[in-house]
N, C-alpha and C positions, 0 to 999 in steps of 0.2 A: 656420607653415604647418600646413594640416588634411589629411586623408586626407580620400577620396571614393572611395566603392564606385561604380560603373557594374556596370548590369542591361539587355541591352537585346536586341531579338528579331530574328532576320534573316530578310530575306522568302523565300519559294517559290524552289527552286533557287538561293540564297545562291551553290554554289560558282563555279555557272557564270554568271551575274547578274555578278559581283565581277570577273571574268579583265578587261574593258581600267581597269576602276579599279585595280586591286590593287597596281602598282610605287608610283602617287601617293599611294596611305594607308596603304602597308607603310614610304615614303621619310619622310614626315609621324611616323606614331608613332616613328619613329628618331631622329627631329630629338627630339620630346617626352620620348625616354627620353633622352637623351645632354642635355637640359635639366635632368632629375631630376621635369618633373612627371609622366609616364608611371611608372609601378612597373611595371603588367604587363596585358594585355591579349590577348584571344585566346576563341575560338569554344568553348562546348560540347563534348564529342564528337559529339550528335546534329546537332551546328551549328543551330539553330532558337536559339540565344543567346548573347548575348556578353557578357562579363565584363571588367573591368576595376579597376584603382584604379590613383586619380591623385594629387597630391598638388599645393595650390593654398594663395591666401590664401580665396579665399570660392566657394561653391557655384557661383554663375554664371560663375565663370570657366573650373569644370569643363566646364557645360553648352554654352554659350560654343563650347570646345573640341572637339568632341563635335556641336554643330549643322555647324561648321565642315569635318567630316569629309567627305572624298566620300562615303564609303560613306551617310553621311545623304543628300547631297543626292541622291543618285543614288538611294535609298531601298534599298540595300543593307539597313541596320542602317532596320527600320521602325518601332522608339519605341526608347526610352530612359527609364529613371529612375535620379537619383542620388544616395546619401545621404552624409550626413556621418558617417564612421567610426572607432571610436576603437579601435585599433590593442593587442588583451590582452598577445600574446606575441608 
């Protein structure tokens, strides 16, 4: 298994944008963390990005994960990029 950094930007009024999706991709990364591929995820303080790492066999399967989110489709979370990361300390 690889690490995957996620970087990715939230639209105009994110918090309030987010309120009827938020139980479906707060229940979703619970399932992803209690799998082991979620590590950890969550908002900036400024909230305008969001950060993550995941842990996968291959890049697309992050991506994959991550298109599949509400917050994407609803365009909550409005791009994304994901790199493969190799974990110092």
């Amino acid at each position: 298994m690889d690490r995957f950094v996620l970087w990715g930007t939230y639209c105009d009024d994110a918090i309030k944008k987010r309120e009827p999706f938020r139980e479906e991709h707060l229940s979703r990364l619970a399932s992803l963390k209690e799998k082991g591929t979620l590590i950890t995820l969550g908002p900036t303080k400024c909230n305008k990005y969001v950060f993550g790492i995941f842990e996968a066999e291959h890049l697309e399967d992050v991506k994959y994960l991550i298109e599949q989110d509400i917050y994407t489709k609803e365009r909550i979370w409005t791009s994304f990029e994901v790199y493969s990361w190799t974990q110092a300390f």
